[in-house]
PDB file of N, CA, C, O and CB in Angstrom:
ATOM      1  N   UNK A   1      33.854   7.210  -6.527  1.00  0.00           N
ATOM      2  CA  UNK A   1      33.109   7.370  -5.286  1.00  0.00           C
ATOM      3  C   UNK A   1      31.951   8.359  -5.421  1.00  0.00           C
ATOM      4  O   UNK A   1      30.966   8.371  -4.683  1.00  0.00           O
ATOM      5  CB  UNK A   1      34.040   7.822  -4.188  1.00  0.00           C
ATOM      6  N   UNK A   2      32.226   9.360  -6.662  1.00  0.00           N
ATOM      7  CA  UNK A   2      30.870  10.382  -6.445  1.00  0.00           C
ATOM      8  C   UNK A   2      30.206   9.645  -7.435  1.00  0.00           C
ATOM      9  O   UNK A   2      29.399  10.380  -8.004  1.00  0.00           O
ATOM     10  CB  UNK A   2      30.954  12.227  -6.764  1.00  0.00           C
ATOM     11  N   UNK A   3      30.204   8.479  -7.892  1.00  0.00           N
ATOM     12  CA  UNK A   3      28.528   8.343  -8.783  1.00  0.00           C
ATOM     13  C   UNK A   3      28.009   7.725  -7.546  1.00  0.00           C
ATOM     14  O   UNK A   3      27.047   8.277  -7.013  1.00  0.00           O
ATOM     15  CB  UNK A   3      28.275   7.123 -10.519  1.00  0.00           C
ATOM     16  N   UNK A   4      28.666   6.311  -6.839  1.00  0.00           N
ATOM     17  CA  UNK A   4      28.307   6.276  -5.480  1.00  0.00           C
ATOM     18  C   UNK A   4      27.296   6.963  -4.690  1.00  0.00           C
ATOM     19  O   UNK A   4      26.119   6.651  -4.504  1.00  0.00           O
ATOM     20  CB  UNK A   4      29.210   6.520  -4.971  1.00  0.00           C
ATOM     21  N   UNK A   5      27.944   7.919  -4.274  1.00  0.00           N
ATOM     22  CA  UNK A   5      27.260   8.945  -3.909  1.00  0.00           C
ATOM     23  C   UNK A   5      25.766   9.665  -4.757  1.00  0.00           C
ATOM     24  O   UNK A   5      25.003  10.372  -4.100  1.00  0.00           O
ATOM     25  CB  UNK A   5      28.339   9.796  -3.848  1.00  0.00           C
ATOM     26  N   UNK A   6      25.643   9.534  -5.439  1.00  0.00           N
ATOM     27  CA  UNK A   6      24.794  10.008  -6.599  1.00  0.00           C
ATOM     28  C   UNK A   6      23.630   8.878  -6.438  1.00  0.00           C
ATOM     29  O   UNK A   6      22.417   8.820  -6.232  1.00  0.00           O
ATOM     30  CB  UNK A   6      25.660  10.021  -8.226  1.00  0.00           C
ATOM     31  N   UNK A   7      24.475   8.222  -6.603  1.00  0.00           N
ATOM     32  CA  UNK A   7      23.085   7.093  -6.931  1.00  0.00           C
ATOM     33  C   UNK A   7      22.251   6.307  -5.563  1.00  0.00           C
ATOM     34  O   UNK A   7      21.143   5.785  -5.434  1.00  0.00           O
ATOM     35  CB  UNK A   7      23.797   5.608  -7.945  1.00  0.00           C
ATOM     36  N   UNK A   8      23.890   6.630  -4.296  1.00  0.00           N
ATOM     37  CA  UNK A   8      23.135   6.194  -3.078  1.00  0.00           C
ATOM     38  C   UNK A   8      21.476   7.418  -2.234  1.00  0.00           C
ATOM     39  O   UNK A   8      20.603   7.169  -1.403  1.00  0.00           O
ATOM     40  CB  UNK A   8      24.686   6.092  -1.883  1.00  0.00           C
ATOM     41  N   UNK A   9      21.852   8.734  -3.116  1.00  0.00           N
ATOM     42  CA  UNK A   9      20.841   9.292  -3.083  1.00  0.00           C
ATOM     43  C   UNK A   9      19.340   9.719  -3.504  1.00  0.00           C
ATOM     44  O   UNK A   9      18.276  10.126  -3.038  1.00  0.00           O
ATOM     45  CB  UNK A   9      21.224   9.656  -3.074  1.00  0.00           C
ATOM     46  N   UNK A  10      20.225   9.207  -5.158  1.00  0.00           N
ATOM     47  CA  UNK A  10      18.845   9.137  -5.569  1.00  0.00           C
ATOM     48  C   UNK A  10      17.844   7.747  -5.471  1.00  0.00           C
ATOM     49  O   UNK A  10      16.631   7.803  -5.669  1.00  0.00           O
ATOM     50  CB  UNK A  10      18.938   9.530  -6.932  1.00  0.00           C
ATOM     51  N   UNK A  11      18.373   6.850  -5.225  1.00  0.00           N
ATOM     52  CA  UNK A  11      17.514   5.727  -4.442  1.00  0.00           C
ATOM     53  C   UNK A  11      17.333   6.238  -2.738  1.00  0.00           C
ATOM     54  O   UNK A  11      16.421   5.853  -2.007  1.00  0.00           O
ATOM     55  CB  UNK A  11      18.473   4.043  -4.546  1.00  0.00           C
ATOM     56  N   UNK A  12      18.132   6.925  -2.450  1.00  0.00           N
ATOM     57  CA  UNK A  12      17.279   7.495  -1.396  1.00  0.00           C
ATOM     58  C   UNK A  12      15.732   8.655  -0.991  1.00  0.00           C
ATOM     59  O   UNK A  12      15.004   8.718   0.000  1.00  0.00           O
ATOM     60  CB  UNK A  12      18.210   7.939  -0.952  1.00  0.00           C
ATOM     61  N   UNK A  13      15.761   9.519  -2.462  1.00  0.00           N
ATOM     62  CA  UNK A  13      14.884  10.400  -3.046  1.00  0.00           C
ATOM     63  C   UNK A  13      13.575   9.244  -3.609  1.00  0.00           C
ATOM     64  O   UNK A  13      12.445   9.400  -3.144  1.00  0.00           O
ATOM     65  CB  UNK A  13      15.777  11.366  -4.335  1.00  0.00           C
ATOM     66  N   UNK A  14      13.747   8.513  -4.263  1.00  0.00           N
ATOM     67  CA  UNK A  14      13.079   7.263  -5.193  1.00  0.00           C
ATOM     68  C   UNK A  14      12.060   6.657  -4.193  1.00  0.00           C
ATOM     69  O   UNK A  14      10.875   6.383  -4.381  1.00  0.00           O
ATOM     70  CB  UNK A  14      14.306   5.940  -5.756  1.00  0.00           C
ATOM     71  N   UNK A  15      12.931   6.498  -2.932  1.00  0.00           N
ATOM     72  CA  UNK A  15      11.700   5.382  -2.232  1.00  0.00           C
ATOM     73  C   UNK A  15      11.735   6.593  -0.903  1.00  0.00           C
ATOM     74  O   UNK A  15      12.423   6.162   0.023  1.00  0.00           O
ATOM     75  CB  UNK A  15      12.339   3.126  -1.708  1.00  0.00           C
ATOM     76  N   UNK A  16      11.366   7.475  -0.724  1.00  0.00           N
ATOM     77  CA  UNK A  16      10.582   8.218   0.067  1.00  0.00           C
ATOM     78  C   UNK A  16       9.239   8.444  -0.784  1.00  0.00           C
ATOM     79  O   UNK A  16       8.074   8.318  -0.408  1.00  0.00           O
ATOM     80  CB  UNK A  16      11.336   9.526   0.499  1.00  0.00           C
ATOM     81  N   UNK A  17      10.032   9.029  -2.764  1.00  0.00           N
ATOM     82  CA  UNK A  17       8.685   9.489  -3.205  1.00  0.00           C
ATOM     83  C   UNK A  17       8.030   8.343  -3.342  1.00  0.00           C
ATOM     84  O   UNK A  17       6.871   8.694  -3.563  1.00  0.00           O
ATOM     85  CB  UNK A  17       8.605  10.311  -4.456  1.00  0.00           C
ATOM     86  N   UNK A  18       8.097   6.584  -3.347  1.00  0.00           N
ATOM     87  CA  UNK A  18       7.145   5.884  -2.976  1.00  0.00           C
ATOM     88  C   UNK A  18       6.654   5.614  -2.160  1.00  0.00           C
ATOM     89  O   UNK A  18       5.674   4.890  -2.337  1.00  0.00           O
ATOM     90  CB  UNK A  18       7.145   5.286  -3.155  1.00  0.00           C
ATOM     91  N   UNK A  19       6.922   5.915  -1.109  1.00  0.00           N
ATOM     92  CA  UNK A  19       6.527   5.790   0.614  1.00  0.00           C
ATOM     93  C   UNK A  19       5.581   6.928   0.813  1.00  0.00           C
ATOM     94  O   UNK A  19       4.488   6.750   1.349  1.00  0.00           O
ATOM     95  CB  UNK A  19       7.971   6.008   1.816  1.00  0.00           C
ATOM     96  N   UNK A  20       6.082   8.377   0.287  1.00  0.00           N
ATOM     97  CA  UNK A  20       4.850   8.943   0.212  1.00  0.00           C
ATOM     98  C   UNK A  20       3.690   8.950  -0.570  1.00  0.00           C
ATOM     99  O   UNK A  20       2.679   9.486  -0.117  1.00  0.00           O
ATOM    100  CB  UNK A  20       5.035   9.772   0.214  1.00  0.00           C
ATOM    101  N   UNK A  21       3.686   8.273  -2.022  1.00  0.00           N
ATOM    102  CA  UNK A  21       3.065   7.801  -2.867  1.00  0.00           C
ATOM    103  C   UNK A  21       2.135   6.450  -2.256  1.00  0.00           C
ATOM    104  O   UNK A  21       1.010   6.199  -2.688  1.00  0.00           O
ATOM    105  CB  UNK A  21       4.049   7.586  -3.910  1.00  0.00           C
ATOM    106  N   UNK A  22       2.478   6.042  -1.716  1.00  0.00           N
ATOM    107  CA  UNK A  22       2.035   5.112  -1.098  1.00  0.00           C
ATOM    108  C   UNK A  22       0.696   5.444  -0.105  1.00  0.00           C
ATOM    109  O   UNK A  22      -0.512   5.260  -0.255  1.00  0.00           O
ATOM    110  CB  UNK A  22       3.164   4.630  -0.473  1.00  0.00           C
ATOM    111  N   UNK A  23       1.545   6.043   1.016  1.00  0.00           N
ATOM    112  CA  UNK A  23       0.382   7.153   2.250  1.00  0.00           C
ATOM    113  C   UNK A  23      -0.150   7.803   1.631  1.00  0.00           C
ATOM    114  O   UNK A  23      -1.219   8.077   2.176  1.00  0.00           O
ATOM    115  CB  UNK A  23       0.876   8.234   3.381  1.00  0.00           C
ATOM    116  N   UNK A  24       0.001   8.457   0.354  1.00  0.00           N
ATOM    117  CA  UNK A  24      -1.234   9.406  -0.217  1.00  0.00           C
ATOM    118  C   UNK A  24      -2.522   8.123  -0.695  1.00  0.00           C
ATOM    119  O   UNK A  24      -3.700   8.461  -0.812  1.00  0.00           O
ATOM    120  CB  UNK A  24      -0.547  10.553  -1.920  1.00  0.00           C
ATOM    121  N   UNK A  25      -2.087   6.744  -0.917  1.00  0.00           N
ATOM    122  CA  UNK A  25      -3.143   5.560  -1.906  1.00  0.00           C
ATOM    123  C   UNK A  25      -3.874   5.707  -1.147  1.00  0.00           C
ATOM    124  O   UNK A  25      -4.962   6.244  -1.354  1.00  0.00           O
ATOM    125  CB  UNK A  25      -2.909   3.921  -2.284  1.00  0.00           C
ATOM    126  N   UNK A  26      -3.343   5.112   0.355  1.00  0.00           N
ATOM    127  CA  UNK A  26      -4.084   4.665   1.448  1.00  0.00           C
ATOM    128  C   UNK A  26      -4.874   5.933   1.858  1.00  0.00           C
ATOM    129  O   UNK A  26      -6.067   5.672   2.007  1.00  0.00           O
ATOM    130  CB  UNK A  26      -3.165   4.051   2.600  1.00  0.00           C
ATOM    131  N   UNK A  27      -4.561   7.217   2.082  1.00  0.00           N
ATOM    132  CA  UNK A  27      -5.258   7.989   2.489  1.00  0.00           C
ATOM    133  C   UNK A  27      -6.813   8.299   2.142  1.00  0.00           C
ATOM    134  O   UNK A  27      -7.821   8.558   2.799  1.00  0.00           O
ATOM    135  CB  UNK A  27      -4.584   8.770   2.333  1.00  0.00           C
ATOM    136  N   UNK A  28      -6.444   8.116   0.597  1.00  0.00           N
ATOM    137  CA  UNK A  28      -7.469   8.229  -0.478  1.00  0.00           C
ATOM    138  C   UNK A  28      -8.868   7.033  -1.085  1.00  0.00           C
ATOM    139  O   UNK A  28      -9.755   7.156  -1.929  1.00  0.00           O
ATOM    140  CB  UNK A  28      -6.506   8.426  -1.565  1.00  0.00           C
ATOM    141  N   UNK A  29      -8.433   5.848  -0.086  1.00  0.00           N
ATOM    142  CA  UNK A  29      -8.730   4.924  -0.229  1.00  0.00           C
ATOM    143  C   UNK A  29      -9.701   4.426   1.172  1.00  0.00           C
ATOM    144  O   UNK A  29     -10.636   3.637   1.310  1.00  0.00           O
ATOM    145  CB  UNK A  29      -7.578   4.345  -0.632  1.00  0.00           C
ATOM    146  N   UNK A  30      -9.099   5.146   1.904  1.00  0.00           N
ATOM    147  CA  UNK A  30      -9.682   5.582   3.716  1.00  0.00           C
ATOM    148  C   UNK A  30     -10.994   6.348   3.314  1.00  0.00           C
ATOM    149  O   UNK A  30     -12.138   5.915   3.458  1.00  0.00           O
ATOM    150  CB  UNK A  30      -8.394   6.938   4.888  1.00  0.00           C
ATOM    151  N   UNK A  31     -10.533   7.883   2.645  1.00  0.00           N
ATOM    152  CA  UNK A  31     -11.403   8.954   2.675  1.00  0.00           C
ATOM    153  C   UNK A  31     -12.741   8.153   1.404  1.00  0.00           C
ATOM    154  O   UNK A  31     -13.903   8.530   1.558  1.00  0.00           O
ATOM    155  CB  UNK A  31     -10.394  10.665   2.138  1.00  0.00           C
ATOM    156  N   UNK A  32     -12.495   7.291   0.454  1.00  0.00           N
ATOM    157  CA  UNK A  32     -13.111   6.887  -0.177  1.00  0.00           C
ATOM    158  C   UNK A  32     -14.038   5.617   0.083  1.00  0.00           C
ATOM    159  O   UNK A  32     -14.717   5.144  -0.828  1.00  0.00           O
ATOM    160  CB  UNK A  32     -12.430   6.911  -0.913  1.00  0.00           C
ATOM    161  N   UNK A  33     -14.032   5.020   1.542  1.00  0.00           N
ATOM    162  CA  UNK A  33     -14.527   3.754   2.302  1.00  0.00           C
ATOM    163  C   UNK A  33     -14.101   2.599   2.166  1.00  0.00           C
ATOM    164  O   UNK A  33     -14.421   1.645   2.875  1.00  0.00           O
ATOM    165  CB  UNK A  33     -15.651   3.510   2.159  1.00  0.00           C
ATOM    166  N   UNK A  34     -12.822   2.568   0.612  1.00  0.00           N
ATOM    167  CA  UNK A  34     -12.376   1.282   0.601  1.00  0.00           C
ATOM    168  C   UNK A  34     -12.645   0.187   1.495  1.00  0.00           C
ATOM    169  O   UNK A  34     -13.187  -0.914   1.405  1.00  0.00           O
ATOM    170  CB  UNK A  34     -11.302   1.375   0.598  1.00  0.00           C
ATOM    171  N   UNK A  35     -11.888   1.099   2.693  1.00  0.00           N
ATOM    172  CA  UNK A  35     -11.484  -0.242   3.877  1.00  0.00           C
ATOM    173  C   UNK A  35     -12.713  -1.063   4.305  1.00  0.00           C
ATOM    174  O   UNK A  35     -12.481  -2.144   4.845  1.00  0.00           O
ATOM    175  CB  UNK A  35     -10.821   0.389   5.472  1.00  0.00           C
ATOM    176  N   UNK A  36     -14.065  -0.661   4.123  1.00  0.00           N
ATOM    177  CA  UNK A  36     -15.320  -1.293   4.135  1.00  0.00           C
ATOM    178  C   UNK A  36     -15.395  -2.557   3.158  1.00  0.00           C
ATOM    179  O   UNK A  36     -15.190  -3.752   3.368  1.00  0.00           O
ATOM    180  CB  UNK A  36     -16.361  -0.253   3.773  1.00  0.00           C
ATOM    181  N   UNK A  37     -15.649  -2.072   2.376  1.00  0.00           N
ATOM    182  CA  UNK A  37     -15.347  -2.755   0.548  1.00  0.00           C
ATOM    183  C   UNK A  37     -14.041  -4.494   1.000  1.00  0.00           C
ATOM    184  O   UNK A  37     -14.164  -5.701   0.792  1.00  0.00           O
ATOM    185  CB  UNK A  37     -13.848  -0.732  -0.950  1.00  0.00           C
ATOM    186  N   UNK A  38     -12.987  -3.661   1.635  1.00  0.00           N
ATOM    187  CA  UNK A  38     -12.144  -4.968   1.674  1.00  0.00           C
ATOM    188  C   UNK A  38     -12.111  -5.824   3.028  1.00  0.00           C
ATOM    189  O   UNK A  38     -11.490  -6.877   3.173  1.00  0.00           O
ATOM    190  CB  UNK A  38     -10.671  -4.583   1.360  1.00  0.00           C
ATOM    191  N   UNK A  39     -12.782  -5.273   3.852  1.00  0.00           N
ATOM    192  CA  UNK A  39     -13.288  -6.355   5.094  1.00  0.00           C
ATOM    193  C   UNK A  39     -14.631  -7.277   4.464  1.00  0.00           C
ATOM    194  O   UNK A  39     -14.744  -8.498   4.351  1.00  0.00           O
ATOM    195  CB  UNK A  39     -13.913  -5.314   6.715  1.00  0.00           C
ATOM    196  N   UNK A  40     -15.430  -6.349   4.168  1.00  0.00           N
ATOM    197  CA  UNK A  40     -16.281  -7.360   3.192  1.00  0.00           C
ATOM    198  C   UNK A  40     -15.729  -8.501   2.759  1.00  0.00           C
ATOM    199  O   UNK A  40     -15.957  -9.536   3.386  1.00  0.00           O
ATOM    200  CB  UNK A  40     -16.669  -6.789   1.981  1.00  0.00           C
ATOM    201  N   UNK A  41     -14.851  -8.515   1.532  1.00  0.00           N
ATOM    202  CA  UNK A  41     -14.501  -9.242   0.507  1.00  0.00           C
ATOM    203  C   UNK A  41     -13.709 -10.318   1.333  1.00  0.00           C
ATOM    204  O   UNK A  41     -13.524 -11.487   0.993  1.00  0.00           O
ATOM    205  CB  UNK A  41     -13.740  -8.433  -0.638  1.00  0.00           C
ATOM    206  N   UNK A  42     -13.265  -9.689   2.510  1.00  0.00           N
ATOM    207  CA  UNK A  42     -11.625 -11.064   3.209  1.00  0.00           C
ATOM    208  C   UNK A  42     -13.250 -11.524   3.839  1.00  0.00           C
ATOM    209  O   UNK A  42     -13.742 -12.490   3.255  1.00  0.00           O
ATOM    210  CB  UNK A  42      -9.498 -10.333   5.006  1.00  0.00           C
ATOM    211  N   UNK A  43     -13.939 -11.020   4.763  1.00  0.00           N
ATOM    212  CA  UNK A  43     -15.042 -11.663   5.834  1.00  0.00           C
ATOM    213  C   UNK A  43     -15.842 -13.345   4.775  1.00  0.00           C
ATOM    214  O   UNK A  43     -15.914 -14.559   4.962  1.00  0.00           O
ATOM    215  CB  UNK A  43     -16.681  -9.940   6.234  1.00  0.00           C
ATOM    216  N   UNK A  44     -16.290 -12.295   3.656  1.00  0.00           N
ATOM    217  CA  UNK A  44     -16.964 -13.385   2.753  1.00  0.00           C
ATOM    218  C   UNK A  44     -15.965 -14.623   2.309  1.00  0.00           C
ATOM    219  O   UNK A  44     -16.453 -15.753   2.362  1.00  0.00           O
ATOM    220  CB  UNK A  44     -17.518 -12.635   1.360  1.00  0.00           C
ATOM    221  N   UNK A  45     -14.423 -14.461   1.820  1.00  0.00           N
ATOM    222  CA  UNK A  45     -13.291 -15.543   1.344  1.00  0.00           C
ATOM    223  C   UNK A  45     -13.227 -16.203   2.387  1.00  0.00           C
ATOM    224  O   UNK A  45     -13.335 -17.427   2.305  1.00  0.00           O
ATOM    225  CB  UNK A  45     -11.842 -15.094   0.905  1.00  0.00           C
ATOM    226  N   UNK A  46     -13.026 -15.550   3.706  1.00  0.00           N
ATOM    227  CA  UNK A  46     -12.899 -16.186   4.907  1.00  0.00           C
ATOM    228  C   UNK A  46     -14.179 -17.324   4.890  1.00  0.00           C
ATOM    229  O   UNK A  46     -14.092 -18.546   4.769  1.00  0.00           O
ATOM    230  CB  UNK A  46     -12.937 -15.037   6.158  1.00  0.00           C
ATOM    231  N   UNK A  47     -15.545 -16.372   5.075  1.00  0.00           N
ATOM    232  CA  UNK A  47     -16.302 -17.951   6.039  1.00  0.00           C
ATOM    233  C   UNK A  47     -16.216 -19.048   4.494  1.00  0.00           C
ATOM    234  O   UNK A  47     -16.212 -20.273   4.615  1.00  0.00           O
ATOM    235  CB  UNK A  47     -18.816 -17.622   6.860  1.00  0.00           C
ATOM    236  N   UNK A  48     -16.143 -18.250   2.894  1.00  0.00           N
ATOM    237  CA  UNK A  48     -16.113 -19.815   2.029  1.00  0.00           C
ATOM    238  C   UNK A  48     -15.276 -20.628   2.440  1.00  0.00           C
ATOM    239  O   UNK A  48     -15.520 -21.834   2.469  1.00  0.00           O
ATOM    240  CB  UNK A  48     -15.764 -19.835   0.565  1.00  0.00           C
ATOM    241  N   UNK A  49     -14.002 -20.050   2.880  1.00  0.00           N
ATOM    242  CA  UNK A  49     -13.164 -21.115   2.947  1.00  0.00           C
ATOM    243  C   UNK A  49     -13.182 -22.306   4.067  1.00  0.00           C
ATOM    244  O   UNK A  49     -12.618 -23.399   4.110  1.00  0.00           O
ATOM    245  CB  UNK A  49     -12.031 -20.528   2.972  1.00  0.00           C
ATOM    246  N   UNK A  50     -14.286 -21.461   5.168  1.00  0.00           N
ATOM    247  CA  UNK A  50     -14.354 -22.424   6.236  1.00  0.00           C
ATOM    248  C   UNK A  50     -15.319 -23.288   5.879  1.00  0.00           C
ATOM    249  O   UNK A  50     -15.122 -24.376   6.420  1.00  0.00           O
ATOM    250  CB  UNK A  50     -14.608 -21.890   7.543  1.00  0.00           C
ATOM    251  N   UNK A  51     -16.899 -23.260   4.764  1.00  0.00           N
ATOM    252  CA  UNK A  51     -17.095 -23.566   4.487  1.00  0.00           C
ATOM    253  C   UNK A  51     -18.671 -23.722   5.007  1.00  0.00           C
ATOM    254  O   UNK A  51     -19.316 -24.758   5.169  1.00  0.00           O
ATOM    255  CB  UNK A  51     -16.237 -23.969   4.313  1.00  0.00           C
ATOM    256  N   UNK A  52     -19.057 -22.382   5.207  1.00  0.00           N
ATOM    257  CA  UNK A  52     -19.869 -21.621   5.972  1.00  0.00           C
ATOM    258  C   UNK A  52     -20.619 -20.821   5.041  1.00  0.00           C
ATOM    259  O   UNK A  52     -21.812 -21.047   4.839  1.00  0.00           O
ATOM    260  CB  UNK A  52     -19.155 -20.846   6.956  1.00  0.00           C
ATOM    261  N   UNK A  53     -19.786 -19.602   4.275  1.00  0.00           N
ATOM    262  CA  UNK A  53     -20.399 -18.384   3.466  1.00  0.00           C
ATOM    263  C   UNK A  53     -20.482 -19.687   1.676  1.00  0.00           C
ATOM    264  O   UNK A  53     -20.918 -19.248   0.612  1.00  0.00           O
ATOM    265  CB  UNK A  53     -18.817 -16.386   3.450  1.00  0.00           C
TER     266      UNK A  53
END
């Protein structure tokens, strides 16, 4: 029961530090204009696909 325990924690430790690993991408990716960059890119896939862009 205690590796159990052991291991139900450290997969509990594991995916916080990716969850915060995660909110730090996005943060950095915000502060860097990404999110410009990838409305672009879906806006342009979008009208090709309608058959427009």
């Amino acid at each position: 029961m205690i590796k159990q325990d052991r291991k139900t924690k450290s997969l509990t430790v594991l995916r916080i530090v990716f969850l915060l690993l995660g909110a730090v991408f996005v943060v950095l990716g915000v502060l860097n204009s990404e999110h410009l960059s990838v409305l672009s890119k879906a806006v342009r896939i979008c009208l090709e696909c309608i058959g427009i862009g």
